[in-house]
C-alpha positions as CSV (number, residue, x, y, z in Angstrom):
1,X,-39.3,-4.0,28.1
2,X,-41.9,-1.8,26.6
3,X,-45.6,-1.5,26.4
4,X,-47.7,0.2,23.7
5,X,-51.0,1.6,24.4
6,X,-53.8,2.3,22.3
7,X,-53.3,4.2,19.3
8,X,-49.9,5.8,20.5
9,X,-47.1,5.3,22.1
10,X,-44.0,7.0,24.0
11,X,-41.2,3.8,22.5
12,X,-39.1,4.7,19.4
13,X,-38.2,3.7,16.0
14,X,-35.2,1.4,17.1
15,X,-37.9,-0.4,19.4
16,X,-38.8,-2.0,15.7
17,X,-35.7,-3.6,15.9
18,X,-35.2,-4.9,19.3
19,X,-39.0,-6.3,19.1
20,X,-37.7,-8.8,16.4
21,X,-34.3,-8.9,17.0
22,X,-34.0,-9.8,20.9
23,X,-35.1,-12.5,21.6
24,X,-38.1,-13.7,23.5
25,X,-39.5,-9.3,22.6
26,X,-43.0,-8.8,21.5
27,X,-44.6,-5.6,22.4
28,X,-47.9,-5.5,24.4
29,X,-50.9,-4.1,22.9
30,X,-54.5,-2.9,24.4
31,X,-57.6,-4.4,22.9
32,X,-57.3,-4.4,19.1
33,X,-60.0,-2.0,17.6
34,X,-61.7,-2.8,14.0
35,X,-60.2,-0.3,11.6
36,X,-62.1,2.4,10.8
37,X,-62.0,5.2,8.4
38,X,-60.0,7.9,10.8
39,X,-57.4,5.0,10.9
40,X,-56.6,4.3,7.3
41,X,-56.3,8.3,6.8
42,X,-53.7,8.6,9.7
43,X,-51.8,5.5,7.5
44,X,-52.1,7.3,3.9
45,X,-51.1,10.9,6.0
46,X,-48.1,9.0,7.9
47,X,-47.0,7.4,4.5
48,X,-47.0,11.0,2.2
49,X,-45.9,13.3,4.8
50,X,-43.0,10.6,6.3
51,X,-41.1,9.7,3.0
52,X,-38.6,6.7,4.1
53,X,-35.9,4.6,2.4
54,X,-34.7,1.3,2.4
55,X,-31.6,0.8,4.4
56,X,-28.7,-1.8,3.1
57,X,-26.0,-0.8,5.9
58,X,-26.6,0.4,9.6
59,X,-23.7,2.7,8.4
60,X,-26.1,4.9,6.3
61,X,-27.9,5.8,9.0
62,X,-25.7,9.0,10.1
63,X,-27.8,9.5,13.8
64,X,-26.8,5.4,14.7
65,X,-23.4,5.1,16.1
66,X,-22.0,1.9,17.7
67,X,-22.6,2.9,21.2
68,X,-26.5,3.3,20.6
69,X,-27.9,0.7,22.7
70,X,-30.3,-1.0,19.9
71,X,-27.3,-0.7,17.2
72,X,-26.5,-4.5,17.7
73,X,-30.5,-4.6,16.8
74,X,-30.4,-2.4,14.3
75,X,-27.5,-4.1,12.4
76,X,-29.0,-7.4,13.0
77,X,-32.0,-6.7,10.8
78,X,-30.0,-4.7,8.1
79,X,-27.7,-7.9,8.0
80,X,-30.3,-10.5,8.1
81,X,-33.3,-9.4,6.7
82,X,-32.6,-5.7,5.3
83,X,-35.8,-4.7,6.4
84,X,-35.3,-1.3,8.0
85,X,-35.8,2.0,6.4
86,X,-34.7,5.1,7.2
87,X,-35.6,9.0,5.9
88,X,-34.5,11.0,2.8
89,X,-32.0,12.6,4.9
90,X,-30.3,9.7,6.3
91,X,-31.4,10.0,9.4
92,X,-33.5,7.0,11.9
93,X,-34.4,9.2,14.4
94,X,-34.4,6.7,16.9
95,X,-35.7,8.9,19.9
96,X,-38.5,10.0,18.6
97,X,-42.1,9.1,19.6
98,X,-43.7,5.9,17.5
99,X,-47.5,5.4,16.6
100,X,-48.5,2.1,16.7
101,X,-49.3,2.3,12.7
102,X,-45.7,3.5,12.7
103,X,-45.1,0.7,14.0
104,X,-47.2,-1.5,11.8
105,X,-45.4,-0.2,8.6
106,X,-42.3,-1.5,10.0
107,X,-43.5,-4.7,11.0
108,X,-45.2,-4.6,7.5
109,X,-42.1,-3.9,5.8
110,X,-39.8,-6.9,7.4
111,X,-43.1,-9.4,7.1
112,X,-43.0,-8.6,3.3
113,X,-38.8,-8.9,3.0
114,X,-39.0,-12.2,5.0
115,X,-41.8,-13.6,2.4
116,X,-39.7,-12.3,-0.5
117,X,-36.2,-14.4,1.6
118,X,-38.4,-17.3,2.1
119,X,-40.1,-17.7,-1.7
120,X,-36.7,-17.2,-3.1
121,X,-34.9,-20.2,-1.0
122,X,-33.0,-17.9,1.4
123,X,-32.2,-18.5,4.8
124,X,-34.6,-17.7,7.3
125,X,-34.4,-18.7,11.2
126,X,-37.2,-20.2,12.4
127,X,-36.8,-17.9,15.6
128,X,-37.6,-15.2,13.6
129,X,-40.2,-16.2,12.3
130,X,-42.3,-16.7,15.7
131,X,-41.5,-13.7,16.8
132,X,-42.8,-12.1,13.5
133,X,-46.1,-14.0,13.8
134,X,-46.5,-12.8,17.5
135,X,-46.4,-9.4,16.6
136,X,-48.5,-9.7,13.3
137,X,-51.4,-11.1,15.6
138,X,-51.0,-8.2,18.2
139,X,-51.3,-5.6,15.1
140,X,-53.2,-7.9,12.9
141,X,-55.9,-4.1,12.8
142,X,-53.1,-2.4,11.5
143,X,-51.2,-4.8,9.2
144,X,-55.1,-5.5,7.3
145,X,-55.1,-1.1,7.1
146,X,-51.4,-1.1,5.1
147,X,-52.7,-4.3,3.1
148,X,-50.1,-7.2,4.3
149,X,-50.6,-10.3,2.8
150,X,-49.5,-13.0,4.7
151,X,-52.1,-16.5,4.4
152,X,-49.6,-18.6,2.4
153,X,-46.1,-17.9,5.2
154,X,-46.3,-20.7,6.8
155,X,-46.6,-23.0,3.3
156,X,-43.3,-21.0,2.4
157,X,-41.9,-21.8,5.6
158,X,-42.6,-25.3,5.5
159,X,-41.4,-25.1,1.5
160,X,-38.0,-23.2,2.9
161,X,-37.5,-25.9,5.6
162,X,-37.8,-28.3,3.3
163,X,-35.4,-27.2,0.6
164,X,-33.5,-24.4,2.2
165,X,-29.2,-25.0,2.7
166,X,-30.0,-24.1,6.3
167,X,-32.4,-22.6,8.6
168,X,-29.6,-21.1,11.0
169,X,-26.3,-20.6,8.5
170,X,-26.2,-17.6,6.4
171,X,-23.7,-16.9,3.9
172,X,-21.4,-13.8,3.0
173,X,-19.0,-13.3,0.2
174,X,-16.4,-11.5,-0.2
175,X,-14.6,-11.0,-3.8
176,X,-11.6,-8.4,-4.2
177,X,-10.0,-8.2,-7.1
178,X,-7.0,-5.5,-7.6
179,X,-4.5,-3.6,-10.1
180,X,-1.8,-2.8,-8.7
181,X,1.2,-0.8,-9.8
182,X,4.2,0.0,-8.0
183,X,7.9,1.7,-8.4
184,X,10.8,2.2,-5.9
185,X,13.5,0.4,-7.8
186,X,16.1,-1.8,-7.1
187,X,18.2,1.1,-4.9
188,X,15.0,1.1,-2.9
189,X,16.6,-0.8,0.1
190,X,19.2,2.1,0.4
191,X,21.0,1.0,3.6
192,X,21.4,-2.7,2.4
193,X,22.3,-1.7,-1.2
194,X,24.5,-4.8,-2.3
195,X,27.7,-2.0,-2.3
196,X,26.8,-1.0,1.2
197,X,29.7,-3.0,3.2
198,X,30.9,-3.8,6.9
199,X,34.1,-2.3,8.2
200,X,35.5,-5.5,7.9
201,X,34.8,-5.3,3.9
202,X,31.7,-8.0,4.4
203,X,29.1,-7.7,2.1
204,X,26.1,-7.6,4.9
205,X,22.6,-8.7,2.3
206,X,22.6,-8.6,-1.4
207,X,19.0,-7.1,-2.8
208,X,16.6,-9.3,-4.4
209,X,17.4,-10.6,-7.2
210,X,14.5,-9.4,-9.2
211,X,13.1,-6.0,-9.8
212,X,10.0,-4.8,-9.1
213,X,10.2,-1.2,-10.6
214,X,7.2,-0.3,-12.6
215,X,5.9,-3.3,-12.6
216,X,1.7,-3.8,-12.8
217,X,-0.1,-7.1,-11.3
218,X,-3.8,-7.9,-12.0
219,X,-5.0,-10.2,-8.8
220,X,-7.8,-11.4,-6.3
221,X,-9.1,-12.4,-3.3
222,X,-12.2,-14.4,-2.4
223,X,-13.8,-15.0,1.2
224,X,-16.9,-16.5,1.8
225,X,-18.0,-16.2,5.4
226,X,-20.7,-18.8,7.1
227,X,-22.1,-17.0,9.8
228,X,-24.6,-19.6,12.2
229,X,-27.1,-18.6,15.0
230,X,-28.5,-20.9,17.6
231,X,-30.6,-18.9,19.7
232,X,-30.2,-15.0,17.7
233,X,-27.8,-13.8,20.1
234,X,-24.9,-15.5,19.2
235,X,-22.7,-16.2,15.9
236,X,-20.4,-19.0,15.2
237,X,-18.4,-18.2,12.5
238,X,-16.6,-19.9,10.0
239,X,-14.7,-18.3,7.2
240,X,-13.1,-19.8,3.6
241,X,-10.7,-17.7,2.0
242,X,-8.4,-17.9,-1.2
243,X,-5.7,-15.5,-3.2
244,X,-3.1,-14.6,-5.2
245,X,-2.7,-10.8,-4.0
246,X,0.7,-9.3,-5.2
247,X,3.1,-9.7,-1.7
248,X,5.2,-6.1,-2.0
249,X,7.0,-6.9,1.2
250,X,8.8,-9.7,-0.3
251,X,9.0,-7.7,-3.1
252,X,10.3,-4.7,-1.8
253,X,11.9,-6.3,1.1
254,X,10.2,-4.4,3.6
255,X,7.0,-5.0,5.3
256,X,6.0,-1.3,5.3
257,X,5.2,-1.7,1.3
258,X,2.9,-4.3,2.2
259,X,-0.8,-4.0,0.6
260,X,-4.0,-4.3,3.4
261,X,-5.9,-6.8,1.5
262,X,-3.1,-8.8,0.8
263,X,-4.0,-12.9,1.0
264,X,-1.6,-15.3,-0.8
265,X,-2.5,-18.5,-0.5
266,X,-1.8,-19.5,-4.2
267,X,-5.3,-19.5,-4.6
268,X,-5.5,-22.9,-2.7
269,X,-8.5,-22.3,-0.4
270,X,-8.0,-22.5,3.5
271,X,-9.9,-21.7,6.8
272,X,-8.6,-18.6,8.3
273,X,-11.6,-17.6,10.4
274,X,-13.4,-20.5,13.2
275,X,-15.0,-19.0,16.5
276,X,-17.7,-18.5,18.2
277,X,-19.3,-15.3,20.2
278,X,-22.1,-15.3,22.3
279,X,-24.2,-12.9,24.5
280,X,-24.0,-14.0,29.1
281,X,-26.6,-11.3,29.9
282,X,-27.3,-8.1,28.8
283,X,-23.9,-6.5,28.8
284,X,-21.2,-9.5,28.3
285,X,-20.2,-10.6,25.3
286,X,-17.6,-14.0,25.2
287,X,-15.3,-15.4,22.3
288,X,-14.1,-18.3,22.3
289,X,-11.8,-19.7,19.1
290,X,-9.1,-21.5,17.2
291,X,-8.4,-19.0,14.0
292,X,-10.0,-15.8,15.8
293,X,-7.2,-12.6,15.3
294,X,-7.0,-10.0,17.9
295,X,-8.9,-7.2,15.6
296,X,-11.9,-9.7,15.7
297,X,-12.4,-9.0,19.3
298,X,-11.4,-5.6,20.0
299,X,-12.8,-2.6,18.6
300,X,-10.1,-0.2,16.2
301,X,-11.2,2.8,17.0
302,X,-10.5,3.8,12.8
303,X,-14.0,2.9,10.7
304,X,-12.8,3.9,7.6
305,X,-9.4,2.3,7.3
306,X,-10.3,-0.7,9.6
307,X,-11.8,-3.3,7.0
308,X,-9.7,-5.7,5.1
309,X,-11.5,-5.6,2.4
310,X,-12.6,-2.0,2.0
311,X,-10.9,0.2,4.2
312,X,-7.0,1.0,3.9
313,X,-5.1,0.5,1.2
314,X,-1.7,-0.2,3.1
315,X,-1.1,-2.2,5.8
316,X,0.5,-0.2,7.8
317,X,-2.3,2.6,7.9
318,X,-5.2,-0.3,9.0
319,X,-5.1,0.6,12.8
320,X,-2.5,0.8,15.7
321,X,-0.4,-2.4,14.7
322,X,1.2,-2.3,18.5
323,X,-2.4,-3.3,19.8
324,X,-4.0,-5.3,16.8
325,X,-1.6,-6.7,15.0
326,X,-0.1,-9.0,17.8
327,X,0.2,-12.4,17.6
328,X,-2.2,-15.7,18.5
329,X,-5.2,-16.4,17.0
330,X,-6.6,-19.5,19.4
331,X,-8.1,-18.4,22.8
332,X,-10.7,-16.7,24.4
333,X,-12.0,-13.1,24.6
334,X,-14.4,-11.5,26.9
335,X,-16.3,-7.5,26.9
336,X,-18.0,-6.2,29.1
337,X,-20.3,-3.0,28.7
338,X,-20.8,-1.0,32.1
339,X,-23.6,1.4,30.3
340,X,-23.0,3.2,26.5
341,X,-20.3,5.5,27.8
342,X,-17.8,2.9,28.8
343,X,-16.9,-1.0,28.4
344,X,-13.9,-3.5,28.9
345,X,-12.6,-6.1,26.6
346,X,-10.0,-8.6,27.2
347,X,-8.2,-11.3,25.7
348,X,-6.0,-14.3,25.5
349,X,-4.5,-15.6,22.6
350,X,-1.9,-18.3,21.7
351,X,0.0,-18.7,18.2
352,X,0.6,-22.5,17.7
353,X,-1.8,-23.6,19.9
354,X,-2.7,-26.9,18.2
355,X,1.0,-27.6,18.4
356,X,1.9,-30.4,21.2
357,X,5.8,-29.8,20.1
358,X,7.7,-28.7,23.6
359,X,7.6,-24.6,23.6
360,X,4.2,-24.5,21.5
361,X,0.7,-25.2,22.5
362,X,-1.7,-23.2,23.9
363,X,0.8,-22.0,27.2
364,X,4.1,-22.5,26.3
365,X,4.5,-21.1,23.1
366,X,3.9,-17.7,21.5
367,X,1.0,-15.7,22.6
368,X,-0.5,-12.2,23.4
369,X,-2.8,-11.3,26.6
370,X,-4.5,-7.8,27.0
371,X,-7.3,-5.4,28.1
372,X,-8.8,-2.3,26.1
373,X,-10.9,0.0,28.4
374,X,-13.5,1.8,25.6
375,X,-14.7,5.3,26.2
376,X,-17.4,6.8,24.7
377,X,-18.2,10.4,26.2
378,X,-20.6,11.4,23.2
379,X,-22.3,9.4,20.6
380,X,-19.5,11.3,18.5
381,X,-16.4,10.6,20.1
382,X,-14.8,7.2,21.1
383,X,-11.7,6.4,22.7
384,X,-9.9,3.1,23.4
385,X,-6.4,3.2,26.2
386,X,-5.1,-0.3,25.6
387,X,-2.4,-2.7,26.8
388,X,-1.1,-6.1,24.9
389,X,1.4,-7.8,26.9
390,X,3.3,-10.8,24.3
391,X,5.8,-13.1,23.9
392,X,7.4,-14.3,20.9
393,X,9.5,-18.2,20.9
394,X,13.0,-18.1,19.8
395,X,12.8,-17.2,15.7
396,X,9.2,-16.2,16.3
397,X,9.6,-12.6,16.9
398,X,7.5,-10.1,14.9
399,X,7.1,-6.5,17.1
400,X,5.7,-4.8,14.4
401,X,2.8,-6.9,13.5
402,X,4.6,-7.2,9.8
403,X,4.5,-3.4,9.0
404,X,8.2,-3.0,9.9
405,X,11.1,-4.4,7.7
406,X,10.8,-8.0,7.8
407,X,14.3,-9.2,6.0
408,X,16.8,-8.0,9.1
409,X,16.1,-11.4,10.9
410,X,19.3,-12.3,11.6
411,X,21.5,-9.4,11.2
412,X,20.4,-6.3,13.2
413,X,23.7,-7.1,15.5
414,X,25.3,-6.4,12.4
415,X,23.5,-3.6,11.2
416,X,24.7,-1.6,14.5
417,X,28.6,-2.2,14.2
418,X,28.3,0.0,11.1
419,X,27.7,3.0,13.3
420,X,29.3,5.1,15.6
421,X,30.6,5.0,19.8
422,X,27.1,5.4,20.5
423,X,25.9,2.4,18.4
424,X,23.8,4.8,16.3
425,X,23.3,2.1,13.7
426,X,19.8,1.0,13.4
427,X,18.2,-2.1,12.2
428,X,15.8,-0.6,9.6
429,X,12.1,-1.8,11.1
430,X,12.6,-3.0,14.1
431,X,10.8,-6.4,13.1
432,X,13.3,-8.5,15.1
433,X,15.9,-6.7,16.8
434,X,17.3,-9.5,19.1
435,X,17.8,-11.7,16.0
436,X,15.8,-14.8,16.8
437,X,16.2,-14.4,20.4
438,X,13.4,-15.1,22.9
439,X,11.2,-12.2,23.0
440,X,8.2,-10.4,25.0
441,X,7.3,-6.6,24.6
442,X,4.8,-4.5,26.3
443,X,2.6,-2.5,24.5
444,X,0.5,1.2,24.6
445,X,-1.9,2.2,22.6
446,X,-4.1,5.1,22.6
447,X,-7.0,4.8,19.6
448,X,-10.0,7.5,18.9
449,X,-12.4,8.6,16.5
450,X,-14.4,11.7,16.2
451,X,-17.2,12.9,14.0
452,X,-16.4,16.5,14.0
453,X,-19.3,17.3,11.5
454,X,-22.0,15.2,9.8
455,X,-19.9,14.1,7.4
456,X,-16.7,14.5,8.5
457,X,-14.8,11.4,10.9
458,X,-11.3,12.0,12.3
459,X,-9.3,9.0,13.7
460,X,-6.1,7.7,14.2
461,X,-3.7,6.4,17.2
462,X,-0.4,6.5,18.8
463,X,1.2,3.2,20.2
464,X,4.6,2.5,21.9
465,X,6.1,-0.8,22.3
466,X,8.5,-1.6,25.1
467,X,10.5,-5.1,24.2
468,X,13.3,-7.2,25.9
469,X,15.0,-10.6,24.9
470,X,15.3,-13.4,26.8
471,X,17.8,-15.7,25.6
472,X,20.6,-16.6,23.5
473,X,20.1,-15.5,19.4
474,X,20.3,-17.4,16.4
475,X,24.2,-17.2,16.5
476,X,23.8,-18.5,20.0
477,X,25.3,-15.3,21.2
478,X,23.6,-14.3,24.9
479,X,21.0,-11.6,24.3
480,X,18.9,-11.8,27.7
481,X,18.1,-8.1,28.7
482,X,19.2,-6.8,25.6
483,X,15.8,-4.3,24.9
484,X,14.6,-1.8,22.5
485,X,12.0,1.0,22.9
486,X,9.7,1.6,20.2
487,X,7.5,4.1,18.8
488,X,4.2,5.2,16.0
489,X,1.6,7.0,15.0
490,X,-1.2,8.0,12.1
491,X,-3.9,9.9,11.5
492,X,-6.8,9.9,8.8
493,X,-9.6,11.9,7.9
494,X,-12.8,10.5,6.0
495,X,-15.3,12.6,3.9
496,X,-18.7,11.3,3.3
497,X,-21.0,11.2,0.4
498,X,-18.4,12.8,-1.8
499,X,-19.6,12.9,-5.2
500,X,-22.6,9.8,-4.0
501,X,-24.1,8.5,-1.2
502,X,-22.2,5.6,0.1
503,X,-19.0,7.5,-1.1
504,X,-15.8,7.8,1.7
505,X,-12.9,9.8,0.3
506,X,-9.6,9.2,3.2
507,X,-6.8,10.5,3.6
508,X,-3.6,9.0,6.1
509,X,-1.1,9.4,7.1
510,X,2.2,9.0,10.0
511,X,5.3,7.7,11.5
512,X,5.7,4.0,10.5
513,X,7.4,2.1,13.8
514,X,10.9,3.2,14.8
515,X,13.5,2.2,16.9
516,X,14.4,5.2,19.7
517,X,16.1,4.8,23.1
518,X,18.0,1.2,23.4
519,X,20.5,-0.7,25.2
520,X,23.1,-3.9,24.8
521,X,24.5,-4.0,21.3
522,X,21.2,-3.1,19.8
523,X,21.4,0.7,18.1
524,X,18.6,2.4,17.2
525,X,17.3,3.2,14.0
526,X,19.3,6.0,11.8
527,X,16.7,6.9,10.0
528,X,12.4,7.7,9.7
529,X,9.8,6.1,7.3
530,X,6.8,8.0,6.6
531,X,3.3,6.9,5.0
532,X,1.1,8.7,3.6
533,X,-2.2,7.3,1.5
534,X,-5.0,8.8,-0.3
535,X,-7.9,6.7,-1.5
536,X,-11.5,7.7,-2.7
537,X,-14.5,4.6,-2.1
538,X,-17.2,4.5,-5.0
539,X,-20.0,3.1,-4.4
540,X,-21.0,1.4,-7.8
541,X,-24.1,0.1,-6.6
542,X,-25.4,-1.4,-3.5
543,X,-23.0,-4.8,-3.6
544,X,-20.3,-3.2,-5.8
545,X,-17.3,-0.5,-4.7
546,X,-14.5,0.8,-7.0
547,X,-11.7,2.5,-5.0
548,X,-8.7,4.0,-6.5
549,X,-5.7,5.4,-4.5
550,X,-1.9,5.5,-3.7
551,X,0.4,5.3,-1.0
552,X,4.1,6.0,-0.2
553,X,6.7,5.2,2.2
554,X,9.3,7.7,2.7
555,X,12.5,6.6,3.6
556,X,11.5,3.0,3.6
557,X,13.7,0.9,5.9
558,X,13.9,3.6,8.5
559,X,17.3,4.2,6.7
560,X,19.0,7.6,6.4
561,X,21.0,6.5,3.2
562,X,20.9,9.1,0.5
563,X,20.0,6.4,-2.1
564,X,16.9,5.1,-0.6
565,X,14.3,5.9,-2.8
566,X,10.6,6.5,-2.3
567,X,7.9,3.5,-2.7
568,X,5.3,4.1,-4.7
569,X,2.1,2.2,-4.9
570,X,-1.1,2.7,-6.9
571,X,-4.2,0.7,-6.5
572,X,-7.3,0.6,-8.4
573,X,-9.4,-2.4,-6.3
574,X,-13.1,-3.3,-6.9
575,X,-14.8,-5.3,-4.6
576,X,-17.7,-7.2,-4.5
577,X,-19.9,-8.3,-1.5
578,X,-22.9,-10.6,-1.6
């Protein structure tokens, strides 16, 4: 793919990476020359004049963006190996010309991180290692200039195959572990206030029994990821996870309090992630699975607030929860990249799958189906326009991806009695308005994200969800073409390196999903719920972040009652990756 010619060449840095990283890559070099003086001075210049440093996360590197075409490379190495460098300014500077001694250092620098992987028992793959020793012999002038030293590799490759957990698996962790404080009180519901009463003098829900108001909670979560390579293009993944994360929407008794990170699993370990992806060519890219979410497919469109772990605080201010947050998790997926500036992904995937149980399995039951078309004008700017077409099983029905009010199952025929001619009454969330009835909705989205200055990102989206019921509901009452219209949107803004390298202070904020134009006995929502976070990421050190913030919801419930109150959440969450 690219040749290097004697003493210089016209490839770039982020050829480094693909020579290593792709498999089958090793560049071509003319006769190597003995080493003479002139050659170790144009080293010792290149090394004082061209200051680099070491790179932990492709995300340092301001100049790489996700639509670079060696980024997959690039990331591979970081991930792997953590062998590439980049300059005091954070840039890689990826199109400019390479020397071949340029390209010795680097070659120099992942030779000397593999030996340190390899003497310390960590996983190296045994592709990689070919590859390396391929290039070492076509620079072996250069590597003797910079002083490699590599005689006893293959005795700690033989040691590491030997004794090593695996020469394909590699392991990531995961460990979150949160205080969390939160206030709203018991009046919090507002429109299903235990006083708040059907015409007919009905008491319609009475509030939790328990308060949560000012209330702290001290918990954790822990995933440990196995990621496993057969050939270097592919990954099948297999993920472990445990917690005890405070759950605010039971608490709260809405959805839209929800934390992002939340896992509750009692602390009883389970398997939450299982697939497998896999290059076909140059531009496809295939998934195949039986725990593999929507959000592992697609691309967000919102870096900052995308990860579980690390990014939002709230649930509901993650990404567009009418495109991510739909159901299924067994199925396929399949992308394919026309050129940098646009690609296609698409999906199927089923909720019970594994279910043989008549309305389940992997075509009868619950599922979600979809295509995102991904634009990317400038290495700046990104846009995804998608479409998730699903259906939701009798008593199954979730429209909001949990992010709406999940305790009107049941009742939202109920809720719109209470208003006016016009059935103006609502059904606070929208989480099921057919009450258990037979579901599918169609659903909008329109994502982006914009570096509008070095260290400035602005992203956010606006989704509409267009649903319709199918059958009788859970009082057996006929709700087929009953439908409901729905409607959201957020923003945030990130600000790099405030205060440290590594640092991302974020702000969010928007509409969380609402009810508008309806029809049958369904009324639309009374009132509007707002969100609004602030957070600020701390870098601690390279493996450590300390991240303090808050977030409200405004008029939780989409309820216009006078006595709904505010929710309040602060959250001071430290996690640790390994």
């Amino acid at each position: 793919m690219f040749k290097l010619v004697k003493n210089y060449t016209i490839a770039t840095p982020a050829l480094i990476a693909m020579a290593i990283a792709s498999n089958g890559l090793a560049p071509v070099s003319a006769n190597a020359n003995e080493v003479d003086t002139a050659t170790i001075d144009q080293i010792s210049q290149y090394n004082e004049t061209q200051p680099m440093g070491q790179v932990t996360s492709v995300s340092q590197l301001r100049d790489v963006s996700p639509t670079d075409w060696a980024f997959e490379a690039l990331r591979s190495l970081v991930e792997r190996y953590g062998c590439i460098v980049g300059y005091p300014d954070r840039t890689y500077r990826g199109n400019r010309a390479l020397s071949r001694y340029e390209f010795a250092a680097g070659l120099n620098a992942c030779m000397q991180q593999m030996e340190r992987l390899i003497a310390s028992s960590e996983s190296v793959l045994r592709e990689d290692i070919e590859k390396l020793k391929r290039l070492m012999s076509e620079f072996e002038a250069e590597l003797a200039a910079l002083g490699a030293r590599v005689d006893n590799l293959e005795g700690r490759v033989a040691f590491l195959e030997d004794h090593q957990f695996s020469t394909t698996t590699k392991l990531k962790g995961e460990v979150v572990i949160a205080a969390v404080g939160q206030g709203g009180g018991t009046d919090g519901l507002g429109l299903f206030n235990e006083n708040y009463l059907t015409g007919a003098g009905e008491r319609l829900r009475d509030l939790p029994a328990d308060s949560i108001d000012d209330q702290f909670t001290l918990s954790n979560r822990v995933r440990l990821t196995l990621d496993t390579s057969f050939t270097g293009k592919d990954t099948l993944r297999t993920r472990l996870a445990a917690g005890n994360i405070v759950r605010l929407g039971n608490a709260f008794g809405s959805d839209m309090a929800r934390l992002n990170f939340e896992q509750n699993t009692g602390n009883d370990i389970i398997l939450d992630r299982v697939y497998y992806k896999t290059k076909l060519g140059d531009k496809t890219t295939f998934w195949v699975g039986t725990e593999m979410p929507i959000e592992d497919i697609y691309e967000t469109f919102s870096p900052y607030t995308e990860s579980s772990g690390t990014g939002a605080l709230s649930r509901v201010t993650r990404f567009n929860p009418f495109i991510y947050r739909q159901p299924g998790s067994a199925g396929i997926g399949l992308k394919y990249a026309f050129n940098k500036n646009f690609d296609i992904t698409a999906s199927y995937l089923a909720d019970n799958a594994a279910d043989a149980s008549q309305g389940n399995g992997l075509f009868n039951g619950t599922y979600s189906t979809g295509v995102q078309l991904g634009v990317h004008p400038t290495d700046t700017l990104s846009f995804g326009l998608a479409y998730i077409h699903s259906y939701f099983s009798q008593d199954d029905v979730n429209l909001t991806g949990s992010t709406g009010s999940s305790y009107t199952d049941g009742i939202s025929s109920q809720i719109a009695a209470l208003g006016s001619g016009n059935r103006d009454g609502g059904f606070g969330g929208t989480s099921d308005p057919f009450s258990g009835a037979a579901t599918s909705s169609e659903n909008v989205g329109l994502q982006a994200t914009w570096r509008v200055a070095e260290k400035v990102n602005l992203a956010g989206w606006v989704g509409w969800s267009f649903a319709q019921a199918h059958s009788a509901d859970s009082t057996g009452a006929n709700r087929n073409g009953d439908n409901a219209d729905l409607f959201t949107w957020n923003t945030n803004v990130s600000f790099l390196d405030l205060g440290k390298e590594g640092s991302v202070l974020t702000i969010a904020g928007g509409q969380v999903p609402r009810a508008g134009s309806v029809d049958g006995t369904i009324g639309r929502d009374r009132g509007q719920s707002w969100v609004v976070e602030g957070q600020y990421k701390y870098p601690l050190t390279d493996n450590i972040s300390l991240t303090p913030g808050v977030y409200a919801v405004f008029n939780p419930n989409n309820s216009d009652d006078s006595r709904n109150q505010t929710v309040v959440v602060g959250v001071l969450r430290t996690v640790f990756k390994f």
